[in-house]
TORKOL-4160 file (C-alpha; in steps of 0.2 Angstrom, whole numbers, padded with zeros to 4 digits, m for minus):
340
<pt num="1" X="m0409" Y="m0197" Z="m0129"/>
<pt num="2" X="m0402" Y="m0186" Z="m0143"/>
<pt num="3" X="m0390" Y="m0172" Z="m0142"/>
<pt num="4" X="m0383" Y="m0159" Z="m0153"/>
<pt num="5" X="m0362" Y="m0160" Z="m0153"/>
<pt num="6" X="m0350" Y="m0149" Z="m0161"/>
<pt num="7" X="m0338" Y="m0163" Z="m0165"/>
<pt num="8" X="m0325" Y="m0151" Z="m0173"/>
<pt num="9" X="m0324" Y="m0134" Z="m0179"/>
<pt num="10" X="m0342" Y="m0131" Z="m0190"/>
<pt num="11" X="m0347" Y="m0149" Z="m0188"/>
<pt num="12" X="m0363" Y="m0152" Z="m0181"/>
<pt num="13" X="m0369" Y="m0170" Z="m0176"/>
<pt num="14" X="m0385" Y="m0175" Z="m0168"/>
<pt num="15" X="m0379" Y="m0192" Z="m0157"/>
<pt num="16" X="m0389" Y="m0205" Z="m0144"/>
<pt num="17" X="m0383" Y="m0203" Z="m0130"/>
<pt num="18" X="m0387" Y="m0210" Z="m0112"/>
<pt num="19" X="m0402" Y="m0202" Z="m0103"/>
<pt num="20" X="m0395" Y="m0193" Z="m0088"/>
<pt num="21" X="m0402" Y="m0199" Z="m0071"/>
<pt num="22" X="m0409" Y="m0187" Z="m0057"/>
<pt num="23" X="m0401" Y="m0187" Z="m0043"/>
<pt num="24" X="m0403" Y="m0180" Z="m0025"/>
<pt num="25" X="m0408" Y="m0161" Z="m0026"/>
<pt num="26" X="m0409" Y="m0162" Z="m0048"/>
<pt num="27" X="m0420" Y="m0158" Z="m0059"/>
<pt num="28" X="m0424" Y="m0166" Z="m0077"/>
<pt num="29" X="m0432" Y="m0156" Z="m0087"/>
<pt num="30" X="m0438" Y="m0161" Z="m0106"/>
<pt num="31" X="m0429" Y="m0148" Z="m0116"/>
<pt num="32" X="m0444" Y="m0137" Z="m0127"/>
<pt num="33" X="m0434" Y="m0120" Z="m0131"/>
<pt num="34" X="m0415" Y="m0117" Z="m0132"/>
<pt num="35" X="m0406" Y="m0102" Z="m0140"/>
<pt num="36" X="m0392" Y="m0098" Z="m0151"/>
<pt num="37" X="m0378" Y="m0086" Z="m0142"/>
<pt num="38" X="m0362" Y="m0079" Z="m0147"/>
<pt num="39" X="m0352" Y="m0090" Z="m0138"/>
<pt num="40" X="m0361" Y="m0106" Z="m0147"/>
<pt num="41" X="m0355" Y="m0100" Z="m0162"/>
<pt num="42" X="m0336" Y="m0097" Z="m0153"/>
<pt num="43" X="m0338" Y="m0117" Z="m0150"/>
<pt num="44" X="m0346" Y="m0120" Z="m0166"/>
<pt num="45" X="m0331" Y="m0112" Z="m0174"/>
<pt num="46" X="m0319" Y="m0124" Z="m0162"/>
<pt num="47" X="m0312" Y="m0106" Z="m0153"/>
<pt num="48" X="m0322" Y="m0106" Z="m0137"/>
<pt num="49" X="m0312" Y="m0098" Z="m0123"/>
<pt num="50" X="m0315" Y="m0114" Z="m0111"/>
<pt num="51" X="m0326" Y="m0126" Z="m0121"/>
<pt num="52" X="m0317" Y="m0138" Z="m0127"/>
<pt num="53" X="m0323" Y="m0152" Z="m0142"/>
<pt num="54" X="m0333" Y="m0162" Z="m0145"/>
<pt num="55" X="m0344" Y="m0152" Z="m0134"/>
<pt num="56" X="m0363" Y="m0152" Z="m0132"/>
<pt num="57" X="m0371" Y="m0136" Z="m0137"/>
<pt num="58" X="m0380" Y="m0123" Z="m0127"/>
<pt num="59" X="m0384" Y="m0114" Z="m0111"/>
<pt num="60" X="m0401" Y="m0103" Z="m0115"/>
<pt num="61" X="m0416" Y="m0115" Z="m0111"/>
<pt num="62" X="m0434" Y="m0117" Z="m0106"/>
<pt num="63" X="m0444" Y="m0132" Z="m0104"/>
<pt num="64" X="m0454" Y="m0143" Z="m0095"/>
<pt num="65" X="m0449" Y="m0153" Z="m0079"/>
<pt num="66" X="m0449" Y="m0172" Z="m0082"/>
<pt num="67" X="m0443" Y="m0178" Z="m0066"/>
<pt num="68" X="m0437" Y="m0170" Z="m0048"/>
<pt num="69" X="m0424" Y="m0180" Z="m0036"/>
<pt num="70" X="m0427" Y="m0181" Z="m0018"/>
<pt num="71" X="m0424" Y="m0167" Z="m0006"/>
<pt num="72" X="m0434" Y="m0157" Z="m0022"/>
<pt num="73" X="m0446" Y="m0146" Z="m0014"/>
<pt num="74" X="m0452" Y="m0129" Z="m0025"/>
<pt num="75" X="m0455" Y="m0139" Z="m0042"/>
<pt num="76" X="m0464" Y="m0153" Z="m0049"/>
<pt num="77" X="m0468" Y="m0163" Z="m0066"/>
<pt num="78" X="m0475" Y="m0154" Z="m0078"/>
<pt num="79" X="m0470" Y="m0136" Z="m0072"/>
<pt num="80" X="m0463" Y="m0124" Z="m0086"/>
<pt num="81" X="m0447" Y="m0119" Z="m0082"/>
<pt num="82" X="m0429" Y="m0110" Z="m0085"/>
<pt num="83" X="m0412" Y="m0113" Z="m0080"/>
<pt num="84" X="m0400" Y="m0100" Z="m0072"/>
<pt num="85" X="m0383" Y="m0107" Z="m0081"/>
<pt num="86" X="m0371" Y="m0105" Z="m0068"/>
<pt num="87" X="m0366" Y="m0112" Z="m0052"/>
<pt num="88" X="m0352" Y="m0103" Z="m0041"/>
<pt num="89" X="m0342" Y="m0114" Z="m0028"/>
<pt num="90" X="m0350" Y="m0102" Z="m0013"/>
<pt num="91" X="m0329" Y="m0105" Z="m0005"/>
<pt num="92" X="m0321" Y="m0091" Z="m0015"/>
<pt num="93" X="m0318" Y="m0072" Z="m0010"/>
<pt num="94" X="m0330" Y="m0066" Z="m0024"/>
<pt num="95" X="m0343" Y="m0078" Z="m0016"/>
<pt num="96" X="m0340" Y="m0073" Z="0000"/>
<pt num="97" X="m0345" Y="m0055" Z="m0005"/>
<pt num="98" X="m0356" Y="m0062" Z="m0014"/>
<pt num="99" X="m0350" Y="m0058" Z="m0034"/>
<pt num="100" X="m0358" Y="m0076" Z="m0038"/>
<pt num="101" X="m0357" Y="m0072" Z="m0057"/>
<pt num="102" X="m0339" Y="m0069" Z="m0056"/>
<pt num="103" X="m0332" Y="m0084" Z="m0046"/>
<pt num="104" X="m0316" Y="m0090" Z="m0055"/>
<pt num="105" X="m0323" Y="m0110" Z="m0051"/>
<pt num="106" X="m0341" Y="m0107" Z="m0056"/>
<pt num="107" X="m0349" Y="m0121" Z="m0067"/>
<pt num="108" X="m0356" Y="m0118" Z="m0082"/>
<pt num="109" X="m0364" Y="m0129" Z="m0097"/>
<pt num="110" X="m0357" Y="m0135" Z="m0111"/>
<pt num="111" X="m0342" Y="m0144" Z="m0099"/>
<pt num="112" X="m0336" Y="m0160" Z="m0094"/>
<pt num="113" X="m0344" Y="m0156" Z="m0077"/>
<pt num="114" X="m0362" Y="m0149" Z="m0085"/>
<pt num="115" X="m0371" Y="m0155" Z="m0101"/>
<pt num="116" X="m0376" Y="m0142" Z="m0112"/>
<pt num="117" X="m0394" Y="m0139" Z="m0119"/>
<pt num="118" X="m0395" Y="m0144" Z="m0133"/>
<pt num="119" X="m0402" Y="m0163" Z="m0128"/>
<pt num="120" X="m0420" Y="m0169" Z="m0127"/>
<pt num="121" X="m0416" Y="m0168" Z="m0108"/>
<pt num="122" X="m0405" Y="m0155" Z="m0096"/>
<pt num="123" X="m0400" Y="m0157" Z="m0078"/>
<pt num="124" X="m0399" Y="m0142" Z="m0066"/>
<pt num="125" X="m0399" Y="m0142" Z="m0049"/>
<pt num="126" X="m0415" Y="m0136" Z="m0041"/>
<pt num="127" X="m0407" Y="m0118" Z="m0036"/>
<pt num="128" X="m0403" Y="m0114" Z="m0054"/>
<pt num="129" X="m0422" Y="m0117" Z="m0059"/>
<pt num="130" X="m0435" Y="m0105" Z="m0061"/>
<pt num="131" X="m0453" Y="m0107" Z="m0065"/>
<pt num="132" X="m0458" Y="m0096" Z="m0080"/>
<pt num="133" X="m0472" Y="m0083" Z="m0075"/>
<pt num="134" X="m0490" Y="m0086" Z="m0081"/>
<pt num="135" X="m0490" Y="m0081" Z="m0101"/>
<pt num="136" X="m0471" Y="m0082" Z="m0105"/>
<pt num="137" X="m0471" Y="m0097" Z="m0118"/>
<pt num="138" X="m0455" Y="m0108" Z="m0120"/>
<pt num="139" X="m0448" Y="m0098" Z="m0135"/>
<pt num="140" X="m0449" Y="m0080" Z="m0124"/>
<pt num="141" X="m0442" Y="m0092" Z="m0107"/>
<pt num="142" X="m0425" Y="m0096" Z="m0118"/>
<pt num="143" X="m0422" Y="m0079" Z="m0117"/>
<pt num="144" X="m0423" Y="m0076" Z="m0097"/>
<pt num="145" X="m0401" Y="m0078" Z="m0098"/>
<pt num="146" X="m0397" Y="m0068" Z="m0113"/>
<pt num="147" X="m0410" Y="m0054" Z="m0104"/>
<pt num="148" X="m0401" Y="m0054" Z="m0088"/>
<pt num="149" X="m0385" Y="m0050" Z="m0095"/>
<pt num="150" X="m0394" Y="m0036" Z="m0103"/>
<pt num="151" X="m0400" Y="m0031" Z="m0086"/>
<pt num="152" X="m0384" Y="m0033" Z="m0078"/>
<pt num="153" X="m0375" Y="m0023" Z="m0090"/>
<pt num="154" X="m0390" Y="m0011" Z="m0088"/>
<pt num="155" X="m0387" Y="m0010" Z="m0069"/>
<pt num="156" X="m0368" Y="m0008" Z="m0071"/>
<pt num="157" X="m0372" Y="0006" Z="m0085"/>
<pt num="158" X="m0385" Y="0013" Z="m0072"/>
<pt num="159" X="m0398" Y="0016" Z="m0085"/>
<pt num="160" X="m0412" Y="0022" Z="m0074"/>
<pt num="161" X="m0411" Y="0041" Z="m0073"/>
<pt num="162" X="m0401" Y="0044" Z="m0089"/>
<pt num="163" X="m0405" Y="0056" Z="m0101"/>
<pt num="164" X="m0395" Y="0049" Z="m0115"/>
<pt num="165" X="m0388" Y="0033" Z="m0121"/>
<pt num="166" X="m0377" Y="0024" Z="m0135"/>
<pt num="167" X="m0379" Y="0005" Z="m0137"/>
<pt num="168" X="m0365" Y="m0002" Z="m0148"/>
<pt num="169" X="m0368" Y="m0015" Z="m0159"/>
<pt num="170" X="m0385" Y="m0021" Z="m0161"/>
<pt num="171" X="m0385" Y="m0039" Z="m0159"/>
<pt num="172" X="m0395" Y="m0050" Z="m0145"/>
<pt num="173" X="m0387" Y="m0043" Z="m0131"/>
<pt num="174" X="m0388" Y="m0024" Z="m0137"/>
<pt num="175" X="m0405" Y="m0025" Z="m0143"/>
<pt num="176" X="m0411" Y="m0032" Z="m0127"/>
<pt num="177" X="m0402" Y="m0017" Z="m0116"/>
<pt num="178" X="m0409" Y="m0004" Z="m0130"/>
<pt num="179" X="m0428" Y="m0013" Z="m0122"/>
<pt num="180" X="m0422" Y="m0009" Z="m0105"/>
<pt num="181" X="m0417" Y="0009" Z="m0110"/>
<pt num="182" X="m0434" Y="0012" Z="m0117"/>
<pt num="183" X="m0443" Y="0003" Z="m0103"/>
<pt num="184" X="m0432" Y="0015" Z="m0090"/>
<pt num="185" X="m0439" Y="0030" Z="m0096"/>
<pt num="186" X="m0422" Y="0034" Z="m0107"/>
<pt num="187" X="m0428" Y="0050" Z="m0121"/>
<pt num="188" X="m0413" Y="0048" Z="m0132"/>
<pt num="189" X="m0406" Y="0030" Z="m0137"/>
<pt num="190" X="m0392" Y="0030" Z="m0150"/>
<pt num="191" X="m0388" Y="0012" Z="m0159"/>
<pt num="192" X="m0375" Y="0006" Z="m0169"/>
<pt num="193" X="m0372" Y="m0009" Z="m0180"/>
<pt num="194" X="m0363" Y="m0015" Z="m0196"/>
<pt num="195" X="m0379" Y="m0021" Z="m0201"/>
<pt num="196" X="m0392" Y="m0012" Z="m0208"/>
<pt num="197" X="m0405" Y="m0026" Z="m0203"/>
<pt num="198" X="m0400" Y="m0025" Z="m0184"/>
<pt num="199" X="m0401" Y="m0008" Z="m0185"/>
<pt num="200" X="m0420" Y="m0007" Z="m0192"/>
<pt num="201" X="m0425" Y="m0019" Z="m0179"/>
<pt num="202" X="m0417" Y="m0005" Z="m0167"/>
<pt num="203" X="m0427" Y="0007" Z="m0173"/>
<pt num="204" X="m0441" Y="m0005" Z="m0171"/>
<pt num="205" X="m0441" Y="m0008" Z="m0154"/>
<pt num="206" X="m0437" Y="0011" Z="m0149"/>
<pt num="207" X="m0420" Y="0019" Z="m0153"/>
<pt num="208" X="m0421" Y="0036" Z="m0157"/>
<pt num="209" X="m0408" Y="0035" Z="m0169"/>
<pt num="210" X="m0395" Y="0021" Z="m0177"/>
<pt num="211" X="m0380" Y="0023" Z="m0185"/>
<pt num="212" X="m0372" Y="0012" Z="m0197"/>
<pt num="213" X="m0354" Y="0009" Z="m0190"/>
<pt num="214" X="m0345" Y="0002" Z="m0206"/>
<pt num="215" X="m0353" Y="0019" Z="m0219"/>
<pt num="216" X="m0354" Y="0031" Z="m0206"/>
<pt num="217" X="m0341" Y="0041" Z="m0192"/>
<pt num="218" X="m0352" Y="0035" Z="m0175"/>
<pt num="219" X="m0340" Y="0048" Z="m0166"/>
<pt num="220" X="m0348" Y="0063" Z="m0177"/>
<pt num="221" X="m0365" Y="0058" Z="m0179"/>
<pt num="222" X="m0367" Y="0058" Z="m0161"/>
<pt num="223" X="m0359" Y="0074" Z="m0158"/>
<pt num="224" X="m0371" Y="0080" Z="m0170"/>
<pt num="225" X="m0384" Y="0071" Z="m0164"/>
<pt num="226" X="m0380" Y="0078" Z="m0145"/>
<pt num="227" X="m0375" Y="0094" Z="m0151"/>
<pt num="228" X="m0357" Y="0091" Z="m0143"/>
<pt num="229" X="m0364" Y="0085" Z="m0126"/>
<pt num="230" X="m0361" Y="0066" Z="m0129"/>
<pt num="231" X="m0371" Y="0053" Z="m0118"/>
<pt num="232" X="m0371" Y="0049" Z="m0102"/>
<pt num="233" X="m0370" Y="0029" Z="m0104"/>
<pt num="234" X="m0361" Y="0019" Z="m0117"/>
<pt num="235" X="m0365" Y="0000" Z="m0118"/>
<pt num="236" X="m0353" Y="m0008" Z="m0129"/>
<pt num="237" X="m0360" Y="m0025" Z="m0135"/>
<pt num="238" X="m0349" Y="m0027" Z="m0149"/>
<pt num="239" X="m0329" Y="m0030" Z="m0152"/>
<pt num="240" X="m0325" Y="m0020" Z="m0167"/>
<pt num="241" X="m0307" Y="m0015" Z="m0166"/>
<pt num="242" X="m0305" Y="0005" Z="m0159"/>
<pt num="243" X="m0322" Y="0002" Z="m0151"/>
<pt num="244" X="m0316" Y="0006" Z="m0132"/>
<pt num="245" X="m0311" Y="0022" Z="m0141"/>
<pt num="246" X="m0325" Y="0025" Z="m0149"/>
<pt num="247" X="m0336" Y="0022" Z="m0134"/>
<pt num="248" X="m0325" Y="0035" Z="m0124"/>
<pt num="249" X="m0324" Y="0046" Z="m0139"/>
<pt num="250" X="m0343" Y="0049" Z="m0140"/>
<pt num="251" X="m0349" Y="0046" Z="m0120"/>
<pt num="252" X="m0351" Y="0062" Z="m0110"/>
<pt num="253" X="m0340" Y="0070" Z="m0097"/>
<pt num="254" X="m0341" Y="0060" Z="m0081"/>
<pt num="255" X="m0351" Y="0048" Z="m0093"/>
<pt num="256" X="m0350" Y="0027" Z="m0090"/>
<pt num="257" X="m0346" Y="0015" Z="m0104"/>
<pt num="258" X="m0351" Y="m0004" Z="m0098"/>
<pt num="259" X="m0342" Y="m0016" Z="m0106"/>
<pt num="260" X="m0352" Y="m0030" Z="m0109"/>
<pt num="261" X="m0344" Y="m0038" Z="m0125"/>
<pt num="262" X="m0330" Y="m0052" Z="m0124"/>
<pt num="263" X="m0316" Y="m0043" Z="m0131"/>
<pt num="264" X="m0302" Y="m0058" Z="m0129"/>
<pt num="265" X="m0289" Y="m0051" Z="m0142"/>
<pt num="266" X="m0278" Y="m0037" Z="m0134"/>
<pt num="267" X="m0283" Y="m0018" Z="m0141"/>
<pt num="268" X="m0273" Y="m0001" Z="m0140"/>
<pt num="269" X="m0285" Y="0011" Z="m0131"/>
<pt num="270" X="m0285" Y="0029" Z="m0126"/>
<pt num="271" X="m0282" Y="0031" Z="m0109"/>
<pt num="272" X="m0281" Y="0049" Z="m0109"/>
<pt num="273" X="m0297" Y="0053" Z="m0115"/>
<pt num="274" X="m0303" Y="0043" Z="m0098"/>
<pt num="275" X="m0292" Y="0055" Z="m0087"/>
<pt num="276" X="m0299" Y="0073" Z="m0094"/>
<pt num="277" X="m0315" Y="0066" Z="m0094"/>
<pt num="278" X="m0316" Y="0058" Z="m0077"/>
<pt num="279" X="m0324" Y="0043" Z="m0086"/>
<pt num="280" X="m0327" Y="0025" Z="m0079"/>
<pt num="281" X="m0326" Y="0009" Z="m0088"/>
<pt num="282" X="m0334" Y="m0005" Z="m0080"/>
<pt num="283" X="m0336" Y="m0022" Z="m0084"/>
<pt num="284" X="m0351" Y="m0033" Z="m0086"/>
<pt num="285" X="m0350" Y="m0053" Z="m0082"/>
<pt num="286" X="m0365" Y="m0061" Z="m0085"/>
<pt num="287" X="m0376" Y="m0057" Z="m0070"/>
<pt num="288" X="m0384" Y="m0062" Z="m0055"/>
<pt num="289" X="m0397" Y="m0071" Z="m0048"/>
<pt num="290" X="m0407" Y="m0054" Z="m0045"/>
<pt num="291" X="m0406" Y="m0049" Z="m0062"/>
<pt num="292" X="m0411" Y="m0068" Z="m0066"/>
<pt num="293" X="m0427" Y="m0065" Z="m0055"/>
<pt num="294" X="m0430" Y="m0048" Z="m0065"/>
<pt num="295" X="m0430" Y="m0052" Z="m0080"/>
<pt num="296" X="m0442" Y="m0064" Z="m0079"/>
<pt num="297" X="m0453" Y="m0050" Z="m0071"/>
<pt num="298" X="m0448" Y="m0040" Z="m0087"/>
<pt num="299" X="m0453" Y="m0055" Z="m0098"/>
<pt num="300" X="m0470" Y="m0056" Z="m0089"/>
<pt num="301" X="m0473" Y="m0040" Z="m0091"/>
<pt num="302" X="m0470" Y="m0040" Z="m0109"/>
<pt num="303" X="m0458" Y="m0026" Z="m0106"/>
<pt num="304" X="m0446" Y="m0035" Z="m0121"/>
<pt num="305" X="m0453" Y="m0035" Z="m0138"/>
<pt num="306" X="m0447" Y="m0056" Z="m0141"/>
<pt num="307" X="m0456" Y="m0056" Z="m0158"/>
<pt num="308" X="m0443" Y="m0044" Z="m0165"/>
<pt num="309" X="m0426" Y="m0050" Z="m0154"/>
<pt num="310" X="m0431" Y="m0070" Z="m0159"/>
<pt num="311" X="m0432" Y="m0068" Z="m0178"/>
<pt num="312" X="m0432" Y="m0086" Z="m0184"/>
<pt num="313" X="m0435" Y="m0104" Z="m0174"/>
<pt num="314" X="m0432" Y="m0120" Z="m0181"/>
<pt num="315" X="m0431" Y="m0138" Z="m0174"/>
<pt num="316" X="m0420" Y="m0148" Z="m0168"/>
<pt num="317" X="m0415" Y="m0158" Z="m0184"/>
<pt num="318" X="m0408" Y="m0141" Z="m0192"/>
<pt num="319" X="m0396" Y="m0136" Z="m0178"/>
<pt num="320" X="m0383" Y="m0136" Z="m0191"/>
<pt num="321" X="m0392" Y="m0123" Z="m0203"/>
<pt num="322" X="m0395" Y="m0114" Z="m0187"/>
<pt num="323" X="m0377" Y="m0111" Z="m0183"/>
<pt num="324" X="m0373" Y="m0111" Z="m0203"/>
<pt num="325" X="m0384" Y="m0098" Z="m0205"/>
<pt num="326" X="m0379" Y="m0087" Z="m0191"/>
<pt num="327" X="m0359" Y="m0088" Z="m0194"/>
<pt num="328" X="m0362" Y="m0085" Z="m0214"/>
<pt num="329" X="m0377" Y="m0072" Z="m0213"/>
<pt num="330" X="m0384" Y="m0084" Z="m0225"/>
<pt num="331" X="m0399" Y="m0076" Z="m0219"/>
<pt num="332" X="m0407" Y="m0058" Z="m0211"/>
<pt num="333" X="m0406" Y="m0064" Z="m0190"/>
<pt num="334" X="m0404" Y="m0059" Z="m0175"/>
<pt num="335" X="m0408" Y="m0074" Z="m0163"/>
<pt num="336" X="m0412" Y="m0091" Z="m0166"/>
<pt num="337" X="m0420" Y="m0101" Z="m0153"/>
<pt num="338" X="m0421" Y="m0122" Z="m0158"/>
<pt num="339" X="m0438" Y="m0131" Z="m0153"/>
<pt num="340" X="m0439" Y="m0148" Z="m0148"/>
């Protein structure tokens, strides 16, 4: 089969490579849909946390099951399904209180232990896959994993109930939260973004205001915009430096910022405005399998607007423009998702 590698940093090759064989408890499924994220662009640029080259792309995928291995029992050839990308060891202390998404041992793709997605064909084990709900094509099933870490951070944040919310940085991630905060009921969402195409997407799919972080002082317009009061919820889904600050700068008193973003650099923040405000940082790791299962019942529900989140799909052959494009802005995007 073919596979898309990232042999060094912003080489792409397309290589044959053996078909992976089923065993006991697997699945195969033929790879239809699989998406861009940030951190394939961290690998594409050779300075992924934990993937290591040459290393096979991707982790956000639908398709169609090709094969099951014995013991296999919920699925069967032909189903369309997704994949929940991770696999905790179930012997740690956060598995034994049951914080699966943050085992320290958990398996991921894109590792010598789990091919990535980017293949004609991916192996999961029959626990990490979903089938898609009636009316969710392969294109929206790609983005069941970048949706539950929206609706992880989302529960984190505790959206539901709030009055008045700032999303920071307006990419996949942020956008997808902004849907949630306008499926919850929210009456005032605040975005923010360097670019002015993220931020009319934004505006697209329901914020009630957007601010262009580069031109603009975020802290003042939303004290403006709140008339002094703040809001109760800060997401941050970007890493600009100061950006802790700013989130606790502009969240409310007793507000809660979710950190979402991977901030891996080390960063001065304020701590006192935490202390008069009573303010809580919390952060946001992925997500689990209950927010796995619900956003697939958002998905169905067509509570995300995918048309405007996916802005561009291309097949397999151009994974390197893909990335190209992405890491240069060669073009207006937000995600791409690559067919096969």
């Amino acid at each position: 089969m073919k596979a898309a590698f990232v042999t060094e940093p912003y080489k792409v090759a397309i290589r044959d490579i053996q078909d992976p064989v089923v065993g006991p408890g697997e699945v195969l499924i033929r790879v239809k849909a699989t998406g861009i994220c940030g951190s394939d662009l961290h690998l594409y640029k050779g300075v992924h946390a934990f993937r290591k080259l040459p290393a096979i792309l991707g982790h956000e995928v639908a398709g169609e099951v090709a094969e099951v291995g014995s013991g296999v029992t919920r699925l069967k050839p032909g189903q369309p399904v997704t994949v929940l990308p991770q696999i905790s060891c179930g012997q740690c202390t956060a598995c034994s209180k049951g914080y699966f998404n943050i085992c320290p041992r958990k398996t991921v793709p894109g590792t010598p232990a789990w091919q990535g997605t980017f293949a004609e064909y991916f192996i999961a084990r029959e626990e990490a896959v979903y089938p898609l709900p009636a009316g969710v094509d392969y294109v929206a099933g790609s983005l069941a994993e970048p949706l539950a870490v929206a609706v992880h951070a989302a529960r984190r944040a505790e959206l539901k109930g709030r009055e008045r919310v700032a999303v920071l940085g307006s990419g996949t991630i942020g956008l997808l939260v902004l849907a949630l905060a306008r499926h919850y009921g929210v009456k005032e969402i605040i975005a923010t973004d360097a670019y002015d195409y993220n931020l009319g997407v934004a505006r697209k799919m329901g914020a009630t205001a957007t601010i262009n972080a580069l031109r603009e002082d975020v802290a003042a317009k939303v004290n403006e915009i709140t008339a002094g009061e703040g809001v109760e919820a800060v997401i941050v889904a970007a890493s600009a430096p100061g950006i802790i600050d700013q989130a606790s700068t502009i969240a409310a008193r007793r507000g809660t910022i979710a950190l979402v973003a991977m901030i891996s650099q080390a960063i001065p923040v304020m701590t006192y405005t935490f202390v008069y405000k009573e303010l809580e940082l919390k952060g946001s790791q992925t997500y689990t399998a209950a927010d796995f299962e619900a956003a697939l019942k958002l998905l169905a529900a067509g509570a995300v607007p995918v048309g405007e989140v996916v802005t561009k799909t291309v097949g397999f052959e151009d994974t390197a423009r893909a990335l190209e494009i992405l890491d240069k802005r060669l073009e207006e995007a937000v995600k791409i998702v690559v067919t096969l």
